[in-house]
GUVEXVO-969287 format. One record per residue (C-alpha): chain; y negated, z, x. Coordinates in steps of 0.02 Angstrom, whole numbers, always signed. Example, Ala and Ser with C-alpha at 12.3 -4.5 7.8 and 13.67 -1.06 7.14 Angstrom:
GUVEXVO-969287
+----+--------+--------+--------+
: ch :      y :      z :      x :
+----+--------+--------+--------+
:  A :   +225 :   +390 :   +615 :
:  A :    +53 :   +357 :   +684 :
+----+--------+--------+--------+
//
This chain:
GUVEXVO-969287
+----+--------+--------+--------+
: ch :      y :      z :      x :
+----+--------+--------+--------+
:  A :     +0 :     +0 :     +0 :
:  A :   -160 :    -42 :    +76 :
:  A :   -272 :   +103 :    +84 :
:  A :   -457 :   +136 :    -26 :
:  A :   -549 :   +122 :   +161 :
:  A :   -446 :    -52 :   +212 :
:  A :   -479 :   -123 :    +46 :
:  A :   -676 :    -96 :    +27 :
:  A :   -697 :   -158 :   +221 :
:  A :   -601 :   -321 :   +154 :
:  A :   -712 :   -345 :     +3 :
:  A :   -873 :   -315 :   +125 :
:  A :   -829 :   -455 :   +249 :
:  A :   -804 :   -557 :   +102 :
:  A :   -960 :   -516 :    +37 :
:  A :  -1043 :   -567 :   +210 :
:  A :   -945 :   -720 :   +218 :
:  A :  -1014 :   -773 :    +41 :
:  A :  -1191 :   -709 :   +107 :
:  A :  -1174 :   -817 :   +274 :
:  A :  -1093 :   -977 :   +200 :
:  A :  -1253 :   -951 :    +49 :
:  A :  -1398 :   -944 :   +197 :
:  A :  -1314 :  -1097 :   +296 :
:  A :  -1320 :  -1205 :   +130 :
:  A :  -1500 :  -1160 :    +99 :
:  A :  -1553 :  -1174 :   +267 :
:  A :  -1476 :  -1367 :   +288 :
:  A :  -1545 :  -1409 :    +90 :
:  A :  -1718 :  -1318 :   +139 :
:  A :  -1773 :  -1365 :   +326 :
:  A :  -1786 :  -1567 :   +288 :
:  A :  -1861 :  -1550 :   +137 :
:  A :  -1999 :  -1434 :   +198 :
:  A :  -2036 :  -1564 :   +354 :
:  A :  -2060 :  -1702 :   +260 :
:  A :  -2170 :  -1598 :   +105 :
:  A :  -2027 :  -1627 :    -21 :
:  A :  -1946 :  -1444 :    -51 :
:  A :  -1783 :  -1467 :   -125 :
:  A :  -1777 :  -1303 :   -258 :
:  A :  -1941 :  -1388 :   -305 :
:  A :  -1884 :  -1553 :   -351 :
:  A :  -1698 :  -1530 :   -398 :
:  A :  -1609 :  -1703 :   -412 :
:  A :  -1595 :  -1732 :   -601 :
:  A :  -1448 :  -1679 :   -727 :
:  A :  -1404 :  -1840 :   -789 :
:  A :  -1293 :  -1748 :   -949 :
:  A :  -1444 :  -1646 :   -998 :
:  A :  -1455 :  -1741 :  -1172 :
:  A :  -1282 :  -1723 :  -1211 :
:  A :  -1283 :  -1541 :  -1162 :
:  A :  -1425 :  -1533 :  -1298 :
:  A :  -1314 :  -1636 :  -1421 :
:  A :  -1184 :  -1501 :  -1386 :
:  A :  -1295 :  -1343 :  -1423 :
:  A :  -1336 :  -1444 :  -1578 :
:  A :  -1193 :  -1486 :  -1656 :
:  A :  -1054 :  -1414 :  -1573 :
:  A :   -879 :  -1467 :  -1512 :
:  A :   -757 :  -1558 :  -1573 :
:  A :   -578 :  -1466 :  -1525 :
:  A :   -422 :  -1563 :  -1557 :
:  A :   -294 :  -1448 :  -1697 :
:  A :   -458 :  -1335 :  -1733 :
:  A :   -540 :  -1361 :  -1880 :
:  A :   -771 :  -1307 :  -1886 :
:  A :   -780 :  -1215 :  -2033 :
:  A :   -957 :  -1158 :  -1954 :
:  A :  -1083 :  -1222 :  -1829 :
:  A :  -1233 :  -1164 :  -1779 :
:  A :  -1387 :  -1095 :  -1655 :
:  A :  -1380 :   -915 :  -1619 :
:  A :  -1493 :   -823 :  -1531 :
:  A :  -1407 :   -738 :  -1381 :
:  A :  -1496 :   -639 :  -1260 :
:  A :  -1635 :   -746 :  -1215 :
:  A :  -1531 :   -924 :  -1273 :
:  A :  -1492 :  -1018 :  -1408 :
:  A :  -1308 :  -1059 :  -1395 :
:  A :  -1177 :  -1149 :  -1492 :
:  A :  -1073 :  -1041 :  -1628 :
:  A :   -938 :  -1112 :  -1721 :
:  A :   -802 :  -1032 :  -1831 :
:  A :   -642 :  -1140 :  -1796 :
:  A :   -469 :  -1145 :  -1880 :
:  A :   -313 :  -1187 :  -1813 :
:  A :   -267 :  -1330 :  -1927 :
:  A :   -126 :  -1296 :  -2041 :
:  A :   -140 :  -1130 :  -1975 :
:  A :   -232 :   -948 :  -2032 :
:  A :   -290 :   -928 :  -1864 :
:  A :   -475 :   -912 :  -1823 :
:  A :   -587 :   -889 :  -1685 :
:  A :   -777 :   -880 :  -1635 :
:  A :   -817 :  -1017 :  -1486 :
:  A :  -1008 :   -989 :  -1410 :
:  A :  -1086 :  -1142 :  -1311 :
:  A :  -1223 :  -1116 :  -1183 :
:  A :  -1246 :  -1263 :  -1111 :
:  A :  -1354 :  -1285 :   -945 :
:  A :  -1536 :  -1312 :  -1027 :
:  A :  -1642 :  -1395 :   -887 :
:  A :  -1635 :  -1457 :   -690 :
:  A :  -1688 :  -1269 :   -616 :
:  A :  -1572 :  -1225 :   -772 :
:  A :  -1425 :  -1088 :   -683 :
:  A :  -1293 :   -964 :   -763 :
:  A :  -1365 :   -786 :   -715 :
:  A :  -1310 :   -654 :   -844 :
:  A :  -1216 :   -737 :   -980 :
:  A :  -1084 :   -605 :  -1005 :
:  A :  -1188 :   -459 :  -1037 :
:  A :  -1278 :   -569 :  -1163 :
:  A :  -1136 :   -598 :  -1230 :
:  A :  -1104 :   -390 :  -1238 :
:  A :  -1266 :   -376 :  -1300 :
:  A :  -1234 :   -481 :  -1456 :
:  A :  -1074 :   -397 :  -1514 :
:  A :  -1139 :   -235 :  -1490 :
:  A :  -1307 :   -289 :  -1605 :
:  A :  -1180 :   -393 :  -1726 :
:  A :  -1043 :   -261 :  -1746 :
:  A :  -1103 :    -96 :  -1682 :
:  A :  -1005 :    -63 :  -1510 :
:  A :   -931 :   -196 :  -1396 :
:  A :   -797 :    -70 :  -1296 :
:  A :   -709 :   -189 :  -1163 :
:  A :   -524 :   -149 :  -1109 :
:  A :   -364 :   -220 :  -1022 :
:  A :   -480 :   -344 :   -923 :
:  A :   -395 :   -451 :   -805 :
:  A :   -469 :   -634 :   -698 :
:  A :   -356 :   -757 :   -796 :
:  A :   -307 :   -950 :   -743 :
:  A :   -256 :  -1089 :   -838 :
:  A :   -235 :  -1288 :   -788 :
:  A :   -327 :  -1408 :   -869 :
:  A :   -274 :  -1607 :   -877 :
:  A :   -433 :  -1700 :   -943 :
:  A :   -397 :  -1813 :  -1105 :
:  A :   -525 :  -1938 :  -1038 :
:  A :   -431 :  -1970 :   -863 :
:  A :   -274 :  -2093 :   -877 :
:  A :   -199 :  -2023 :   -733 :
:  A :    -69 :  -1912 :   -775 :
:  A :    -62 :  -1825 :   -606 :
:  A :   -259 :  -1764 :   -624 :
:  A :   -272 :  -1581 :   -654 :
:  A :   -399 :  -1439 :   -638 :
:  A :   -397 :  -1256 :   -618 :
:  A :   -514 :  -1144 :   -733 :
:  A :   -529 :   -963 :   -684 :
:  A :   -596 :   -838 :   -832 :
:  A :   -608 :   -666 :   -898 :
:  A :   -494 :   -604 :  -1002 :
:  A :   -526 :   -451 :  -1105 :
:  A :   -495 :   -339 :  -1272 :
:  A :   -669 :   -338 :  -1342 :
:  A :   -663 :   -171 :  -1475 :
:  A :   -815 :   -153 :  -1612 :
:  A :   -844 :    -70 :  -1753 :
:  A :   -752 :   -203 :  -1899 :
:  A :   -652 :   -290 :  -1771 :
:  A :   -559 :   -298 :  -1617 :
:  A :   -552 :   -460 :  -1501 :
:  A :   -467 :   -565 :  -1367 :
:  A :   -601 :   -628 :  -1260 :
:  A :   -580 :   -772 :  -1142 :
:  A :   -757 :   -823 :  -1031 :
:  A :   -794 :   -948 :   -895 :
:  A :   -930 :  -1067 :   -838 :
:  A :   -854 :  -1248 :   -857 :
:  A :   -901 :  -1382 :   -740 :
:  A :   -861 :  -1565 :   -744 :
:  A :   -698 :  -1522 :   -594 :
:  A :   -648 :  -1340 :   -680 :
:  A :   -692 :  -1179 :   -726 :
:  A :   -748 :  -1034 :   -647 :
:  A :   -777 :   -835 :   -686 :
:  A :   -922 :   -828 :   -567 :
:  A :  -1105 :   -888 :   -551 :
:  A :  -1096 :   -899 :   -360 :
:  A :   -947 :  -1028 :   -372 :
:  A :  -1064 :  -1120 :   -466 :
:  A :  -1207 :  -1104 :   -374 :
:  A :  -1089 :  -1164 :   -201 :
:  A :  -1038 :  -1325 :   -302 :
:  A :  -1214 :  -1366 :   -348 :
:  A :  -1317 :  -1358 :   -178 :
:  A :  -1154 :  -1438 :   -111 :
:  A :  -1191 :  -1600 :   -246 :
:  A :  -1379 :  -1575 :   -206 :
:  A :  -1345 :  -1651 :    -35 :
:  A :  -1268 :  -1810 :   -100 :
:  A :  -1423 :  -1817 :   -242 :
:  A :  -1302 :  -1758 :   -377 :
:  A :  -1297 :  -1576 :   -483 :
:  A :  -1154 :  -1499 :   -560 :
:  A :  -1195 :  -1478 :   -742 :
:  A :  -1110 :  -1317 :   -818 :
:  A :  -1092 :  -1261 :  -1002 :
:  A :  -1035 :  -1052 :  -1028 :
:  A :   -892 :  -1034 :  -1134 :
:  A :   -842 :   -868 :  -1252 :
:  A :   -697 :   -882 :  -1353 :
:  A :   -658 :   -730 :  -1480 :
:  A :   -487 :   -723 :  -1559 :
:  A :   -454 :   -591 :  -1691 :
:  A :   -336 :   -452 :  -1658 :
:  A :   -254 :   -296 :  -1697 :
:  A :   -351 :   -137 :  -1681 :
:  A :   -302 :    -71 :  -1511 :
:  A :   -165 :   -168 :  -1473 :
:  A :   -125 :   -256 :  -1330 :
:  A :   -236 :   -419 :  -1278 :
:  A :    -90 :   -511 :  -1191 :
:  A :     -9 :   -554 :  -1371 :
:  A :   -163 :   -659 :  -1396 :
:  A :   -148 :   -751 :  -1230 :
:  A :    -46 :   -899 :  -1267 :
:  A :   -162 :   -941 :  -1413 :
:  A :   -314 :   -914 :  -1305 :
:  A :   -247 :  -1005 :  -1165 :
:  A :   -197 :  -1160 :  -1289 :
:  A :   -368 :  -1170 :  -1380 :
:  A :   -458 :  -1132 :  -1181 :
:  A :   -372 :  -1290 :  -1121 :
:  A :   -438 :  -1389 :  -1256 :
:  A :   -616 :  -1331 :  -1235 :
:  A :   -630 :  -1365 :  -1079 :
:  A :   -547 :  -1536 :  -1089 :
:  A :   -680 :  -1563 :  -1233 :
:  A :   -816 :  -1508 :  -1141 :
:  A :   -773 :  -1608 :   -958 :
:  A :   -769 :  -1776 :  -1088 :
:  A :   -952 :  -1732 :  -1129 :
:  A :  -1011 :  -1673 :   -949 :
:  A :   -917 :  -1798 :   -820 :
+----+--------+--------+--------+
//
């Protein structure tokens, strides 16, 4: 068993890694821009998907074997996003999908997930998070013909307990190549793209599943997992 002091010097040179490998990709994006007057987190190549992003928060997204009963603009935090009340077709199962989708060029995921706390608790009185674990599904976009293409999607995975009702909860930022739990990830991929003149459009994903008071969240995975494959198949068709 690795001991408390071993693990926490780990998960600091990890930390300074991240820090490092962060300062090198500013530094290399920054320096030529500022030489030749043309700063680079001042004129951010555009987001080419912007348009359809807005489309999205709009109207929502289509899910293949879910059903909208409901679609609409919430207020979240400081956001609009996307809320829709899906049904498994010939099915009694529901669930609750929220859409922010990236807004702008300087647009960047920041503190999504406690908005998203902050909602339940102001819809349903408490939002009391348990039996969280990072989760990981694969992903093979219906828009590619190539069987063979596949991408990973890392998420939260939680029991999400209020007041009328208790929750499986499955979160993560999708990009146009995957999914991922994690702003920095996120951020990495985009000044990566910025060198080539390109961005990494992103849409945050919530998906709430109904489910017994109290019990355990891992009866609701395969459902979650299903319906999170789908989404974010959906959603790379609208953001490639």
């Amino acid at each position: 068993m690795i001991s408390l002091s071993k693990f926490f010097k780990e998960q600091q040179w990890s930390q300074v890694a991240v820090l490092i490998l962060l300062l090198l990709l500013l530094g290399v994006g920054t320096v030529p821009g500022y030489l030749t007057g043309k700063w680079q987190w001042k004129q951010p190549p555009p987001v080419h998907q912007l348009q359809k992003l807005k489309n999205l928060r709009q109207g929502g997204l289509s899910i293949p074997g879910w059903q909208t009963r409901e679609q609409s603009e919430t207020p979240v935090g400081g956001n609009k996003w996307s809320l829709q009340i899906l049904q498994q077709k010939d099915s009694s199962v529901e669930s609750i999908l929220l859409l922010l989708p990236q807004n702008g060029p300087r647009d960047q995921p920041e503190v999504e997930w406690t908005d998203i706390e902050g909602w339940g608790k102001s819809r349903w009185g408490k939002w009391d998070i348990a039996q969280y674990r990072a989760a990981e599904f694969i992903v093979k976009p219906a828009s590619r013909s190539d069987s063979h293409a596949a991408t990973k999607v890392k998420a939260r995975f939680f029991r999400a307990t209020t007041q009328q009702q208790t929750f499986a909860v499955l979160q993560w930022y999708a990009m146009p190549d995957g999914g991922t739990l994690s702003p920095v990830n996120w951020f990495i991929a985009d000044q990566l793209a910025q060198w080539q003149k390109k961005r990494v459009p992103w849409v945050a994903v919530s998906i709430l599943i109904p489910m017994e008071s109290f019990g355990q969240v891992e009866t609701s995975w395969t459902t979650l997992e299903s319906l999170g494959k789908k989404v974010q198949a959906a959603l790379m068709a609208v953001i490639m």
